[in-house]
N, C-alpha and C positions, 0 to 999 in steps of 0.2 A: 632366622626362623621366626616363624609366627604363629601362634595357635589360634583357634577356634574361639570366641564367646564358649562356645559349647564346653569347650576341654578348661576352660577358666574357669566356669561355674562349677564343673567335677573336682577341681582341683579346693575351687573354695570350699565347699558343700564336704568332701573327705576331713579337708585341714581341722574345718571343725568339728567333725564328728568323730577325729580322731581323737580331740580334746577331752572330751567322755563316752568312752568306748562301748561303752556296756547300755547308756543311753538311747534309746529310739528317740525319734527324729522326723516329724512329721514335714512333710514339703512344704505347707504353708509356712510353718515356723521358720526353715531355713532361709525360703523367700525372703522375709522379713529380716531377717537378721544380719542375710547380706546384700539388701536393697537389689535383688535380683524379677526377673520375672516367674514366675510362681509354673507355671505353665513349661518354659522352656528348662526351669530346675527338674521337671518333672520328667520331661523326655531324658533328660540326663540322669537320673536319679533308676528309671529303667531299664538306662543302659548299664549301667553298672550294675545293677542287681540281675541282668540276663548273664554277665561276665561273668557271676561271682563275686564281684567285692563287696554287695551289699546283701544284707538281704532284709527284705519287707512284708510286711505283714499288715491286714486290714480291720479296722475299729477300733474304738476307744484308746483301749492300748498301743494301738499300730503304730509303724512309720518304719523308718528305714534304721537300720544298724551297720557296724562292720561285719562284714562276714568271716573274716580271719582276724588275728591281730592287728593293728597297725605296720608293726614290724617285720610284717611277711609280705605285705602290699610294697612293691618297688615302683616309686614315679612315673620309669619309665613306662611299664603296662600301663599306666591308668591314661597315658596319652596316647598309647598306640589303640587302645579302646575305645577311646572318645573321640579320636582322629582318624579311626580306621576307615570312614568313607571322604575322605579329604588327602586328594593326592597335592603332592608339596608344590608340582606343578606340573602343567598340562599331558609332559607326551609320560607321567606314570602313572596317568589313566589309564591306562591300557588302552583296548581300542578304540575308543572315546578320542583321543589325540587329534588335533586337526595340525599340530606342527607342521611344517614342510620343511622344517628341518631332521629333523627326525633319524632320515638317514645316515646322515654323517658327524653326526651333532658330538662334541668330545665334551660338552658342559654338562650331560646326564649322569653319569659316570663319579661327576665328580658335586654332583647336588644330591647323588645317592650317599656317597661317604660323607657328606657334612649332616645329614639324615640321622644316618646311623651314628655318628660320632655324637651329634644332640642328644639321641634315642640314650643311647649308651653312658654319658653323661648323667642323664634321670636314671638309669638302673643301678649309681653306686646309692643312690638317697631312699630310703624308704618314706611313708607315709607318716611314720614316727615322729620321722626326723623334722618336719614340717607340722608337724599338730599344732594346734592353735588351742591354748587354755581357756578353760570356762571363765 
């Protein structure tokens, strides 16, 4: 399995904001902190606060927070989140698929349950569990 820059960056950007909970968190700052691009922290940073796990607020004071504890955030969501327009590969695009295998294909089946067993995997760990200290 492989993830996205995108769901890396979410992953980073959580670890450490889980380290000071109650802290807001501006995008620039995070940028910097984890030598990321500022820009694409920020479409990431969106996404999580449309899901719920963050929530943001704008001026002086602003930036981003946790929205729940730590502890109630499970890994697994925050990659089915961030990955949610990222099929694992082509024919679970849906109709998008150009396979021509497709029909009788007995490898789908079995790329879905290493999927799920991944997914499932991140759902025993929380967000906690992975915080990253100030």
């Amino acid at each position: 399995m492989r993830l996205t820059s995108f769901t890396d960056y979410g992953f980073r950007a959580l670890m450490r904001m889980a380290g000071e909970p109650g802290r807001a968190f501006s995008t620039s700052e995070l940028a910097t902190d984890l030598r990321i691009s500022r820009n694409h922290l920020a479409k990431v940073i969106s996404r999580l606060a449309r899901a719920g796990i963050l929530s943001t607020r704008r001026g002086g004071a602003g930036g981003a927070v946790l929205a729940r504890p730590a502890e109630e955030i499970r890994l697994g969501d925050i990659a089915r989140i961030l990955e949610a327009d990222q099929a694992l590969v082509e024919c679970f695009a849906g109709d998008a698929s150009a396979c021509t295998l497709v029909q009788g294909c007995r490898l789908k089946s079995r790329l879905a349950a290493a999927e799920n067993a991944f997914l499932a995997e991140l759902d025993r760990s929380t967000l906690a569990d992975c915080a990253y200290p100030p």
